[in-house]
N, C-alpha and C positions, 0 to 999 in steps of 0.2 A: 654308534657311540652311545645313544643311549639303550639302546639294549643289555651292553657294556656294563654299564652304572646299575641299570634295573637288578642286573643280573649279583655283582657286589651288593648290591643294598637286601640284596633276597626279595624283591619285591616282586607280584605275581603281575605280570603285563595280561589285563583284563583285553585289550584293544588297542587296534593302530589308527590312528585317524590320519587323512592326509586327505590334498586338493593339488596333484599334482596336475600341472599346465591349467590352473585356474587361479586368478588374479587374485590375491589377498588384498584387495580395495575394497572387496566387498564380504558381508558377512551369510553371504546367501551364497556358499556354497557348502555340500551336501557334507565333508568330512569335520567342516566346523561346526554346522551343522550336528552331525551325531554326538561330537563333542559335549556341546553343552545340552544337550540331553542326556549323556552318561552321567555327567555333573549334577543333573537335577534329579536324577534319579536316584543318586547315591552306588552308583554302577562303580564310580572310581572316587579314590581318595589323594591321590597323588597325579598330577599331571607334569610331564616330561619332555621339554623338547630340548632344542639345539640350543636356540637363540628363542629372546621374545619374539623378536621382530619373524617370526617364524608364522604365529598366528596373524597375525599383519600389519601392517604400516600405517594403519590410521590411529592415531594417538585416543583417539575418542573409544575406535573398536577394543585398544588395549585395557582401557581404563574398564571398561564395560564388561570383560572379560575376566578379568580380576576382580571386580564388583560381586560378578556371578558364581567365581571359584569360593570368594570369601562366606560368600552367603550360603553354599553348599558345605564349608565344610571342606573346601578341595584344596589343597598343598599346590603351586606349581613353582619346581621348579628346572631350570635350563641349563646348560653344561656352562653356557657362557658367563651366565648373571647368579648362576646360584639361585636360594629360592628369593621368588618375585614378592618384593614389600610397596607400599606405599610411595616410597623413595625411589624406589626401582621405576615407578611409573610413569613419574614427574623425569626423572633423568630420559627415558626412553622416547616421551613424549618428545623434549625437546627434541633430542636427537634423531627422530622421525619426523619433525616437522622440519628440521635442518635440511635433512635429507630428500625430503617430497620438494622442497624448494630447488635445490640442488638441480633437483633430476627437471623440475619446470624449466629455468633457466637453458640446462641443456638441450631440450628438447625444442623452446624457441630458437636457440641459438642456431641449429638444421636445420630449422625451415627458412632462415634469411641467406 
């Protein structure tokens, strides 16, 4: 899907990043990783995914991540959110800490 979009916008896809079967809790894996090294380098101008929540689920790594795109110069935006603003941050955050809770709860709940 978004190659999809890439491809309508005419935009030239420099790179794929990904962490498949690797936990987005953390920021120490290899495809996020080259990521914002494409972004610091000025390798890419537009980043594109699905969802935010795609980069990962920790509301801090979001904020951080978008800190890093702003200050590079880097556009991201996701099929689902459109491009990612200030406000988009704040709203994901909650809804990721919703969510982290959510899933603690459940996860108690199996082990009684």
């Amino acid at each position: 899907m978004c190659q999809a979009l890439a491809e309508r916008e005419r935009w030239v896809i420099v790179e794929t990043f990904s962490d498949h079967g690797v936990s987005g809790s953390t920021v120490l894996r290899p495809g996020y990783q080259a990521l914002m090294s494409a972004m610091r380098s000025g390798a890419v101008d537009v980043v594109l995914a699905e969802r935010f929540d795609r980069f990962s689920r920790n509301p801090g790594h979001l904020a951080a991540l978008h800190q890093a795109a702003e200050s590079a110069g880097v556009q991201i935006i996701t099929l689902s959110e459109g491009e990612i603003t200030e406000a988009t941050i704040g709203l994901e955050a909650t809804l990721e800490a919703l969510y982290l809770k959510e899933l603690a709860d459940k996860r108690r709940r199996r082990r009684v």
